[in-house]
MDTraj code that builds the backbone (N, CA, C; nanometers):
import mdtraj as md
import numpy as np

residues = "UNK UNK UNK UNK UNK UNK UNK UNK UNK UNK UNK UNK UNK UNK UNK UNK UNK UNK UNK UNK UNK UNK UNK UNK UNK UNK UNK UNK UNK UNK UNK UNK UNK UNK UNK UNK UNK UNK UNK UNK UNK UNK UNK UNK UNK UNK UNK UNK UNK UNK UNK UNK UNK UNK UNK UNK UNK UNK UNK UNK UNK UNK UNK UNK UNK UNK UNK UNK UNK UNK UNK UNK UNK UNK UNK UNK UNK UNK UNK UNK UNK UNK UNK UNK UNK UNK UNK UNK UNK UNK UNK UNK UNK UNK UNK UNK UNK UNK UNK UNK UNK UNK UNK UNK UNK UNK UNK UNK UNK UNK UNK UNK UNK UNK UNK UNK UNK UNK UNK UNK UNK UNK UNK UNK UNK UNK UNK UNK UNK UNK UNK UNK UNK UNK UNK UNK UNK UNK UNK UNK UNK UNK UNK UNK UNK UNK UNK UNK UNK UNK UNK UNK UNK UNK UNK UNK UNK UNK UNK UNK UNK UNK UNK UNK UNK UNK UNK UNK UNK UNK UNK UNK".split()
xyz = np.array([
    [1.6665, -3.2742, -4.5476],
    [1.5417, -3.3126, -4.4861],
    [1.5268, -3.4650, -4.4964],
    [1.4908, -3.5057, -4.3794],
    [1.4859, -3.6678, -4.3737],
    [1.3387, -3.7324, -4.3906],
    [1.3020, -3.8597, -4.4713],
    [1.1257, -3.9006, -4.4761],
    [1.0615, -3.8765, -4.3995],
    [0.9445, -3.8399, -4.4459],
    [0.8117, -3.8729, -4.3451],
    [0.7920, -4.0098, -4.3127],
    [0.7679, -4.0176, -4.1780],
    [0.7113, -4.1503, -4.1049],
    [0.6287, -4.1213, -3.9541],
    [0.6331, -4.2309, -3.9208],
    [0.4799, -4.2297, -3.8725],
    [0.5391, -4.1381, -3.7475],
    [0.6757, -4.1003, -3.7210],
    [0.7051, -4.0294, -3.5998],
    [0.6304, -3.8566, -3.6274],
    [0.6237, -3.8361, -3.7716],
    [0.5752, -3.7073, -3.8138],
    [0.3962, -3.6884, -3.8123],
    [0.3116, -3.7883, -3.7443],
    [0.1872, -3.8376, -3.7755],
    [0.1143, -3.8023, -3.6191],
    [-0.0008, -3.8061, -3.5935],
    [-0.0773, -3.7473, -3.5102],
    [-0.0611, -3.8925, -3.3626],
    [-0.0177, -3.9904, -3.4330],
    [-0.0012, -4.1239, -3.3867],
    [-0.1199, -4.2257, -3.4069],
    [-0.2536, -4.2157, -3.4777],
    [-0.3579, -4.2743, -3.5132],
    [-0.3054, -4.4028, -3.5270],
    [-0.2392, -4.3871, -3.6023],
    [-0.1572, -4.5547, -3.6930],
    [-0.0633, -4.6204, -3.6326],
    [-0.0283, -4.5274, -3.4990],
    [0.0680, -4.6511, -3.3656],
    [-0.0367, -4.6643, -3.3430],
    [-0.1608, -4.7036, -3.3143],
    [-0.2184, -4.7090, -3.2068],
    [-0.2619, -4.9187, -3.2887],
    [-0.2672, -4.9622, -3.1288],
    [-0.3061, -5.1299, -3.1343],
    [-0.4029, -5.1203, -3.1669],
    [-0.3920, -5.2332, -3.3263],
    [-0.5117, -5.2110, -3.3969],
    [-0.5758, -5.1815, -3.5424],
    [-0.4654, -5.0728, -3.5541],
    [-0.4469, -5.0529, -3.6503],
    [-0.3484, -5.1788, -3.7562],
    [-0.4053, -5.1928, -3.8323],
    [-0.3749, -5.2808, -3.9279],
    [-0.3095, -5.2055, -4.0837],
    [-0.1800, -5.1802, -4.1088],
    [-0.1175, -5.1305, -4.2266],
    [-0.1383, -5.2371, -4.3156],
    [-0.1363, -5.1247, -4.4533],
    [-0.1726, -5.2340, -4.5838],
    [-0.0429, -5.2228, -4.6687],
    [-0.0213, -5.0798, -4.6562],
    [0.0639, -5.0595, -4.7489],
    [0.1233, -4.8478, -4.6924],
    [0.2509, -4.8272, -4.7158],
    [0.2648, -4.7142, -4.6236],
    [0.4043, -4.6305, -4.7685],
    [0.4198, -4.5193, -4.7253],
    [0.4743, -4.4716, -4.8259],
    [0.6570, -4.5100, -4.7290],
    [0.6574, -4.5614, -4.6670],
    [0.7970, -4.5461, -4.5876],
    [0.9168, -4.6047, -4.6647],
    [1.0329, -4.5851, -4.7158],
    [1.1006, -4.6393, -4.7788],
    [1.1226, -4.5382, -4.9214],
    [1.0051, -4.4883, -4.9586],
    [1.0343, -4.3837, -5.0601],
    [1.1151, -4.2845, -5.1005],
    [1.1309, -4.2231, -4.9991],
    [1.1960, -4.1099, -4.9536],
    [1.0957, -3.9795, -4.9700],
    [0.9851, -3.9870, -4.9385],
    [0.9586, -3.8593, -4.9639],
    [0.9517, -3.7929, -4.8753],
    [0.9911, -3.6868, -4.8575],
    [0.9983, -3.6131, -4.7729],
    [0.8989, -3.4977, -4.6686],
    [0.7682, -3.4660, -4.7722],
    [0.7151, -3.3680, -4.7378],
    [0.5696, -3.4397, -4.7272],
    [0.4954, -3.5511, -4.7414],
    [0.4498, -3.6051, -4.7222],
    [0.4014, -3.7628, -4.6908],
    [0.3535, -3.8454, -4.6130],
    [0.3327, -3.9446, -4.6027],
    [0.2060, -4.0217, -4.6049],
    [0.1800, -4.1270, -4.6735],
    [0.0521, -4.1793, -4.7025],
    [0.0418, -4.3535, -4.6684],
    [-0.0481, -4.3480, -4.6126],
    [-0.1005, -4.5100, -4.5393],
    [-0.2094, -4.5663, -4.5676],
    [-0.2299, -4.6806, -4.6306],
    [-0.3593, -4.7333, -4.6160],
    [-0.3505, -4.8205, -4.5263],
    [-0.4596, -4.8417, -4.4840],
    [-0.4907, -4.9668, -4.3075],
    [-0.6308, -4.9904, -4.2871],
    [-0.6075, -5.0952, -4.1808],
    [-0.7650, -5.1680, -4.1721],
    [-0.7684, -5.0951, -4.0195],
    [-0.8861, -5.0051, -3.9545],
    [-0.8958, -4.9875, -3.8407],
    [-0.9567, -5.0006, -3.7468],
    [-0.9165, -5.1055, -3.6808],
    [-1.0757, -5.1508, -3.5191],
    [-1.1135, -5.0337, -3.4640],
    [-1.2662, -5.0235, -3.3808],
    [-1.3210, -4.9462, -3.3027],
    [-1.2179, -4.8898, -3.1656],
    [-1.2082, -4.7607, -3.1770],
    [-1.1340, -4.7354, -3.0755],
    [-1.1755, -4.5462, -3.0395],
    [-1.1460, -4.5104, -2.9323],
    [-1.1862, -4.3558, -2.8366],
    [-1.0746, -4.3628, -2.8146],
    [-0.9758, -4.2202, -2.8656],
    [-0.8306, -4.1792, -2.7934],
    [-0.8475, -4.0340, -2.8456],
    [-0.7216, -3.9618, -2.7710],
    [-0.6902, -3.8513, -2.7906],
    [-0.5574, -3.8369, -2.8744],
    [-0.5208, -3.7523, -2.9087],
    [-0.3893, -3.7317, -2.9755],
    [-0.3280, -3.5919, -3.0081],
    [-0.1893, -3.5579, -2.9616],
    [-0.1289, -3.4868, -2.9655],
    [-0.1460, -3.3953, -3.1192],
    [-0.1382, -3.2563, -3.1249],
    [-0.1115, -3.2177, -3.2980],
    [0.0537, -3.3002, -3.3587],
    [0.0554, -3.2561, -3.4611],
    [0.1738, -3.2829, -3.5215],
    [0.1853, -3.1707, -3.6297],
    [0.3133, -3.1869, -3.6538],
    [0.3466, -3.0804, -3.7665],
    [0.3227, -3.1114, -3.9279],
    [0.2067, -3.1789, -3.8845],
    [0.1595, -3.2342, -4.0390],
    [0.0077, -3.2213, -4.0716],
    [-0.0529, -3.1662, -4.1881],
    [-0.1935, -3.1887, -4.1982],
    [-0.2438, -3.3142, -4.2666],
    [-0.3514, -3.3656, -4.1870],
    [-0.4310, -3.5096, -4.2125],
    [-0.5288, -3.4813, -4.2964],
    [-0.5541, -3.5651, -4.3904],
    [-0.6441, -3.6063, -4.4701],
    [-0.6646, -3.7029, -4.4438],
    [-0.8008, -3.7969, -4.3918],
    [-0.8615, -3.9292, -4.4238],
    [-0.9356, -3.9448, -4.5055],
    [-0.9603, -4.0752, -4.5814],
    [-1.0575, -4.0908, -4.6758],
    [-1.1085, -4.2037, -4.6129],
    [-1.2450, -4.1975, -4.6237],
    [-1.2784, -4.3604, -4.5771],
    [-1.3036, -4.4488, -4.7095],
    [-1.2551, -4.5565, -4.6936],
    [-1.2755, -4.6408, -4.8258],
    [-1.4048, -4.7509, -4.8216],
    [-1.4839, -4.7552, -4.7252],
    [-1.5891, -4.8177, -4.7141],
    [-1.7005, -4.7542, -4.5845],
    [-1.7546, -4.8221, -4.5090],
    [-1.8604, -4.7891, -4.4310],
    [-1.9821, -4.8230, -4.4587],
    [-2.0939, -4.7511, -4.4414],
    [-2.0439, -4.6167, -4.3316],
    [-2.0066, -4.6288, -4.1918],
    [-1.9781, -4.5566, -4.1156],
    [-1.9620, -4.6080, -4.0001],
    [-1.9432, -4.4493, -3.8955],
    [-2.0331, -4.5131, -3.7625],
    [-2.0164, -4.3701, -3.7188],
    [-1.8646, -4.3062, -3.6231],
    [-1.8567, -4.1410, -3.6325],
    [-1.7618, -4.1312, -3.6030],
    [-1.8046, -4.0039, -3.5153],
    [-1.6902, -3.9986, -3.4075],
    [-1.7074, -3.8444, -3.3406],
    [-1.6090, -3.7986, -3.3340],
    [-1.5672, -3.6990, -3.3429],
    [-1.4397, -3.6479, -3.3806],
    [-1.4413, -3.4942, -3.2525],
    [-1.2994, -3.4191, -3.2619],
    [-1.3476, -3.3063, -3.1806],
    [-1.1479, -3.2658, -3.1000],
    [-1.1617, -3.1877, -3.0267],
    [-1.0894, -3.0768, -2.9979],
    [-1.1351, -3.0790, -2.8198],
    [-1.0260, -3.1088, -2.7155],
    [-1.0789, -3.1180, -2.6074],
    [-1.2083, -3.1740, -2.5968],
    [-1.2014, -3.2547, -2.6082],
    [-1.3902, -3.3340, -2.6356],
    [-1.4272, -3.3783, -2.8055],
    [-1.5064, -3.4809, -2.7515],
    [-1.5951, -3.5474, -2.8683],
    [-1.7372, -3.4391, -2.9165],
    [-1.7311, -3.4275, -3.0384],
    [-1.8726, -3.3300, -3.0707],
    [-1.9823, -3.4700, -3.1245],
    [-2.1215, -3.4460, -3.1828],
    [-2.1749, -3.5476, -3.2089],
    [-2.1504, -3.5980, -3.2753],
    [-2.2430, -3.7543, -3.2530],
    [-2.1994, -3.8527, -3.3628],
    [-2.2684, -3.8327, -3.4745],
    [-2.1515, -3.8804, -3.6111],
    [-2.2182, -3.8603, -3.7244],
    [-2.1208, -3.9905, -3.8154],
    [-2.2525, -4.0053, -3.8957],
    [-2.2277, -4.1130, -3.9557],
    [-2.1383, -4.0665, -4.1627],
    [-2.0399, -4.1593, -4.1267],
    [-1.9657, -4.0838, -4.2525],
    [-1.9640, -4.2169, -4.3679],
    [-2.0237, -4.1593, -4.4758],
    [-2.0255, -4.3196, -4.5857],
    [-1.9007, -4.3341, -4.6461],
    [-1.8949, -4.4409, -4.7245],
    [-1.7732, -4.4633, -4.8509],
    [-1.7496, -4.3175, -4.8697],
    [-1.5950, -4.2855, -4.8755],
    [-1.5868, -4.1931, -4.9651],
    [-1.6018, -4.0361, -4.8911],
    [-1.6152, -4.0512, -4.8001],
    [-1.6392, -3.9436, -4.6854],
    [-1.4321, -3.8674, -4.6572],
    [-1.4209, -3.7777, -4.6372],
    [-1.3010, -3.7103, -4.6027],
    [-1.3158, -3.6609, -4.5132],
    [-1.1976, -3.6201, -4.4176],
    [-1.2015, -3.5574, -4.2753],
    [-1.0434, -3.5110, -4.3023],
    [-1.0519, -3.3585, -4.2983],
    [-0.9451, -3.2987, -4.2539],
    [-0.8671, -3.2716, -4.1195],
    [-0.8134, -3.2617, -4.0993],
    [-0.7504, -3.1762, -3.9668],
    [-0.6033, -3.1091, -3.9678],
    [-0.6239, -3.0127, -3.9349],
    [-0.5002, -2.8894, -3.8981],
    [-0.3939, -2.9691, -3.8605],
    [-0.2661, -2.8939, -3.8802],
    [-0.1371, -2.9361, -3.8144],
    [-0.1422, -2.8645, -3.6867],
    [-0.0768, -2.9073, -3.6071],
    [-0.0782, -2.8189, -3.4569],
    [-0.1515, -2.8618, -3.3719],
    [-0.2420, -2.9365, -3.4184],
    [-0.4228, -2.9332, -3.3276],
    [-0.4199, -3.0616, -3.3010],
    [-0.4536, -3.0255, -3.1623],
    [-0.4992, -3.1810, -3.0840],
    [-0.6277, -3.2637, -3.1473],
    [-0.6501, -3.3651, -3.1325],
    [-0.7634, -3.4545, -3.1835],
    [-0.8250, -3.5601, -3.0716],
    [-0.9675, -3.5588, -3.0893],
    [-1.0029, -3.6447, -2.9885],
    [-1.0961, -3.7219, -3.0834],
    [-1.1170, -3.8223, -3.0858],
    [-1.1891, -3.9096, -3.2225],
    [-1.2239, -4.0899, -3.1038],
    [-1.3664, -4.0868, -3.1822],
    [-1.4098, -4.2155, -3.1414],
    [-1.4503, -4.2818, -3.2957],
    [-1.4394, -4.4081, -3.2837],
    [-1.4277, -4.5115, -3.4107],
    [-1.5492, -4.5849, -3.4174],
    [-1.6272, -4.5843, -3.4614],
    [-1.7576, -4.6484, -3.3796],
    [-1.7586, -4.7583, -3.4469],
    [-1.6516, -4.8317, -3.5438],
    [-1.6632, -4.9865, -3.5953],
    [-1.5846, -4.9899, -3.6950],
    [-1.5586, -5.1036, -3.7655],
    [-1.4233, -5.1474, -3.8589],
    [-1.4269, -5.0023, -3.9606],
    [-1.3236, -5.0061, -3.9897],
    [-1.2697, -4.9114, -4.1071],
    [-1.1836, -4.9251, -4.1998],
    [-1.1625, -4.9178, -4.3439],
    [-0.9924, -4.9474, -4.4081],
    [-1.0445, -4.7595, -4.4714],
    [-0.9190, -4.7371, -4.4070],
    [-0.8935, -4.5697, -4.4515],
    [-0.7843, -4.5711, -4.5534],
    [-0.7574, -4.4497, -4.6023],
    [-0.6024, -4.4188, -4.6545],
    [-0.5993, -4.2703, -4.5524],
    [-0.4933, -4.2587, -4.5105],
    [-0.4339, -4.1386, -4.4215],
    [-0.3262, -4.0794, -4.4983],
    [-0.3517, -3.9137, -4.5479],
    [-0.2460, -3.8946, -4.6039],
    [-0.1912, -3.7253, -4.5482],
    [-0.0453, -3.7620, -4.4967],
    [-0.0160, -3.6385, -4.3784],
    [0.0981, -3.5610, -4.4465],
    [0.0422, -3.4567, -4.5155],
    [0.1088, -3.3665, -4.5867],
    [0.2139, -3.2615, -4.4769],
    [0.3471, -3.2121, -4.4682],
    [0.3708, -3.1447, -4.3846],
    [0.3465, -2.9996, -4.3749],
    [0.3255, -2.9328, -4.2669],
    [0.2489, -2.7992, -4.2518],
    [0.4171, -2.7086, -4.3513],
    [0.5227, -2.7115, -4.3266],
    [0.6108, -2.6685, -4.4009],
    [0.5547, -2.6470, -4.5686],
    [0.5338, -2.8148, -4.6259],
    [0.5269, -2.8351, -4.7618],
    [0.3563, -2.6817, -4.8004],
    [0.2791, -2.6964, -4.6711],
    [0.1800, -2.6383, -4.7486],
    [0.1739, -2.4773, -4.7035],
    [0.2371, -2.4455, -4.6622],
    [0.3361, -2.3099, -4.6365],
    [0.3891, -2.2791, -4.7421],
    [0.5070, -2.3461, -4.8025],
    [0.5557, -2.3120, -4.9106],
    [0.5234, -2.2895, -5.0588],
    [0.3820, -2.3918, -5.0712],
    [0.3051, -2.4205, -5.1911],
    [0.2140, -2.2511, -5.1970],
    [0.1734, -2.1938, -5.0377],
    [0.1027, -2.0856, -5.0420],
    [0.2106, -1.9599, -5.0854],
    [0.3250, -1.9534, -5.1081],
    [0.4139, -1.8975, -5.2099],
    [0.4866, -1.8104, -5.0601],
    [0.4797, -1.7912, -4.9452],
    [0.5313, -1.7069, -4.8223],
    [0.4750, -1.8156, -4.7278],
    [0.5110, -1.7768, -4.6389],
    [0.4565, -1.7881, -4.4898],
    [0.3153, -1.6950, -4.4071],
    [0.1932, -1.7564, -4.4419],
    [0.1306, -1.6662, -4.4145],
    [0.0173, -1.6998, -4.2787],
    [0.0160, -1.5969, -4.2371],
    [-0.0590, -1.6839, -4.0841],
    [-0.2442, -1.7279, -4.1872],
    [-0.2475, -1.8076, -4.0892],
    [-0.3927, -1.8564, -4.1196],
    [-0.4370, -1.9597, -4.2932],
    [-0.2857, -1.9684, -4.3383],
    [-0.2937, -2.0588, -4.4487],
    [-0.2622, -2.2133, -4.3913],
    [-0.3723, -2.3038, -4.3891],
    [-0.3754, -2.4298, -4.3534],
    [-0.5322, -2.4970, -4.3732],
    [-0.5351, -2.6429, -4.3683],
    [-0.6733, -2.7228, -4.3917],
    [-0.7558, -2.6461, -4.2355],
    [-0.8833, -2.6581, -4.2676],
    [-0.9637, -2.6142, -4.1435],
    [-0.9886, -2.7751, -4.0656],
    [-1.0129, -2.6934, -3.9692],
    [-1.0742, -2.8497, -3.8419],
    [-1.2249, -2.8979, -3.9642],
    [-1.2135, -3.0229, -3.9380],
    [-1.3360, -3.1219, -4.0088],
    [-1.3263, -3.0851, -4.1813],
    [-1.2770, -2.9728, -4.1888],
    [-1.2628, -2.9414, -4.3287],
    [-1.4055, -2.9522, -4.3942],
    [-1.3819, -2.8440, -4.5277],
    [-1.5072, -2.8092, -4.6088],
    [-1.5415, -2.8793, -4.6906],
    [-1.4593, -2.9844, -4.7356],
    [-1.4662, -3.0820, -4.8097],
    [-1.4577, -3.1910, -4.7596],
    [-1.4813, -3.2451, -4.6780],
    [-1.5024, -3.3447, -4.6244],
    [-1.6130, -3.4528, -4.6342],
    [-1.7637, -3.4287, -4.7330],
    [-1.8552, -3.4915, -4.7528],
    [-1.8811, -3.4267, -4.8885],
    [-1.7537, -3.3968, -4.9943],
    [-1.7322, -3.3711, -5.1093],
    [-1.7346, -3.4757, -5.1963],
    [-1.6179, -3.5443, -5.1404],
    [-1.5783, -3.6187, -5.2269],
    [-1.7483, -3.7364, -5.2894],
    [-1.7759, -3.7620, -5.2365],
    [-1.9287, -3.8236, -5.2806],
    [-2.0034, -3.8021, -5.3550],
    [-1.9968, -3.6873, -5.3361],
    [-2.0519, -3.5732, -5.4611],
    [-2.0187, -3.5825, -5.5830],
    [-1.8710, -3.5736, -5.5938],
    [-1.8247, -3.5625, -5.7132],
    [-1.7262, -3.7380, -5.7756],
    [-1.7145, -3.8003, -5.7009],
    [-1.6941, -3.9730, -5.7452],
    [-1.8579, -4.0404, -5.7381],
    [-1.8528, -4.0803, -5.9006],
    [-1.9624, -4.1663, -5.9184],
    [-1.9643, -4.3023, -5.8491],
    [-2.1054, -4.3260, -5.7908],
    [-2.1146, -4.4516, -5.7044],
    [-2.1466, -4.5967, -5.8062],
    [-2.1188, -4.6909, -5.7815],
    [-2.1891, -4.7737, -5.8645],
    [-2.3021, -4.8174, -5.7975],
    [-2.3060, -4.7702, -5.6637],
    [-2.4677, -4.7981, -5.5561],
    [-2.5253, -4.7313, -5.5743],
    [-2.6614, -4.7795, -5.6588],
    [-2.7533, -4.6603, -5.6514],
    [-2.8125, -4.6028, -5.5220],
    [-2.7840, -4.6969, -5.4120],
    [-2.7913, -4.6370, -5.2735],
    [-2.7287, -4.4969, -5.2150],
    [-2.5697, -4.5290, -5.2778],
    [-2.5014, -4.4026, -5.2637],
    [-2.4485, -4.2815, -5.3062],
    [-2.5841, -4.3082, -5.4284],
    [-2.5329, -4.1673, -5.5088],
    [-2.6389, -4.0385, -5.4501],
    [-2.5201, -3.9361, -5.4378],
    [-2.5705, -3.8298, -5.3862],
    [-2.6458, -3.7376, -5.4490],
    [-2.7146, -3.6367, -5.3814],
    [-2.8310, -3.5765, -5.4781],
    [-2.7609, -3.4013, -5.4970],
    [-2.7892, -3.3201, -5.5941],
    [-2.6992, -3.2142, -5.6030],
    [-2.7859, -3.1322, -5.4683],
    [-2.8769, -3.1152, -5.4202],
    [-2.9505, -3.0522, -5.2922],
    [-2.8169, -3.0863, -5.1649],
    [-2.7888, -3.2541, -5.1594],
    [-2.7439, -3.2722, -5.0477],
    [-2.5722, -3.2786, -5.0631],
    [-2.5631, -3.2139, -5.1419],
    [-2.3574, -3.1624, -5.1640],
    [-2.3455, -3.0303, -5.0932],
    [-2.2303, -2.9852, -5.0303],
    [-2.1777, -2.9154, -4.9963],
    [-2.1238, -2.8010, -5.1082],
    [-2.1305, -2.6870, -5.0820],
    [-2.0962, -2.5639, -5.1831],
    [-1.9310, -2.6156, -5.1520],
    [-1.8929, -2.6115, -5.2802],
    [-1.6926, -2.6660, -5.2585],
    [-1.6890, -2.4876, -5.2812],
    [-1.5670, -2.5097, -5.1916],
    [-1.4536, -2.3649, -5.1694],
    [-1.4239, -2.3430, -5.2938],
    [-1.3235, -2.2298, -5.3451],
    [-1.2570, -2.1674, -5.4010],
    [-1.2289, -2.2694, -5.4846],
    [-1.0993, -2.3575, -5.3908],
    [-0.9931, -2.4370, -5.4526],
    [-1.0220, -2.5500, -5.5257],
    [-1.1599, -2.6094, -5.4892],
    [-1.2181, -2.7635, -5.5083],
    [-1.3220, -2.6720, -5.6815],
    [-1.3709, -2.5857, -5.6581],
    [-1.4295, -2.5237, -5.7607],
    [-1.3527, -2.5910, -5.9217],
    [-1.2744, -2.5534, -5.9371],
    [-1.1864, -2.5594, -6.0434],
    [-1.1890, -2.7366, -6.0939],
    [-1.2403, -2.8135, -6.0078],
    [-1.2072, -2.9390, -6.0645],
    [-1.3492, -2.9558, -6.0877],
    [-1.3483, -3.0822, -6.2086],
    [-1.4733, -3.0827, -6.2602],
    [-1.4747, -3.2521, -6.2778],
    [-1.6176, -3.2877, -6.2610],
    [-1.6817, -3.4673, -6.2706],
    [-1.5612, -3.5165, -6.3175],
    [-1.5595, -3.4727, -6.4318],
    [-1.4442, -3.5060, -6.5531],
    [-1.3078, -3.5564, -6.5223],
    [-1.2959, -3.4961, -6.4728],
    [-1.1354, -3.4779, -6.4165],
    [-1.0867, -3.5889, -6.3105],
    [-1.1971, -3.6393, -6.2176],
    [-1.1625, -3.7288, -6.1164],
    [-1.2269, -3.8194, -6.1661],
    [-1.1187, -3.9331, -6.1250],
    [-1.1655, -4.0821, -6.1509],
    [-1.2375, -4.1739, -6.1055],
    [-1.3227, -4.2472, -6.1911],
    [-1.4728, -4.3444, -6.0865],
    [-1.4163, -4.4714, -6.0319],
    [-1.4744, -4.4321, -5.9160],
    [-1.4212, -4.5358, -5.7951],
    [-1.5252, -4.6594, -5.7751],
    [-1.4737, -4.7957, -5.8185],
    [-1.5121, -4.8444, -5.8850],
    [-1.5230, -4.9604, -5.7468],
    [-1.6301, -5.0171, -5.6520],
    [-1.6870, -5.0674, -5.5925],
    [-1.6999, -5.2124, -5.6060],
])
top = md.Topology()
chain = top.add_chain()
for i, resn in enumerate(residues, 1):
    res = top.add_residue(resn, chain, resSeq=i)
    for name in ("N", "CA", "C"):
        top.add_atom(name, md.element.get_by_symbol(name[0]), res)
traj = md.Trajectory(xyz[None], top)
């Protein structure tokens, strides 16, 4: 099996504009790839790939529309905000102003295999359930942006198991 690179990627990070900081290419790893970058305002579509996306936003907020044959509404995502998306699945996403993300594109293989078989319907969901998690559970040093336990999301199954403790404060 040969590295992940950006040919294995939805193409977000070809796109003019995108500004790389730092990229996992050269590593060799194989089953996943990870990018941080600075990203201008931009509306495109994009092919699936055989990889599932994770974004994190590392600042903001800034609004975003995201969507599947079409843009759904706009919503505004702060520091620290996540956005999943499926392998396979097309993406249609508008940027509504500067961004430095980290993008990290795990391959649909690697998370097949981790589910111990091949099983239909094991993969990240569109927008994902955790996606306005992470806030929740990384302490802010803004008292602006600390979240209230009313306005967190019930975490799944899998996110259950990790505790305050365990993840590290992201330090502003």
């Amino acid at each position: 099996m040969s590295e992940m690179g950006l040919g294995d990627t939805h193409g977000i990070l070809a796109r003019p504009g995108v500004r790389p900081v730092r990229t996992s290419a050269g590593l060799g790893w194989e089953r996943l790839y990870v990018s941080t970058q600075r990203e201008l305002p931009y509306r495109d579509a994009f092919q699936g790939a055989g990889s599932n996306l994770v974004i994190l936003h590392l600042d903001g907020p800034v609004t975003v529309r995201r969507g599947r044959r079409g843009l759904t509404a706009a919503q505004q995502v702060p520091p620290g905000g996540l956005f999943l998306h499926p392998a396979a699945t097309e993406l249609d996403v508008e940027l509504g102003g500067y961004l430095n993300t980290v993008h990290v594109y795990l391959s649909d293989s690697a998370l097949q295999a981790t589910a111990g078989r091949r099983l239909t319907g094991v993969g990240v969901g569109h927008g994902g359930g955790i996606r306005d998690l992470l806030p929740c559970l990384v302490e802010s040093h803004h008292p602006a942006q600390k979240a209230s336990a009313s306005s967190c999301p019930s975490p799944g199954p899998a996110i259950t198991r990790w505790t305050k403790a365990q993840l590290p404060t992201v330090k502003r």
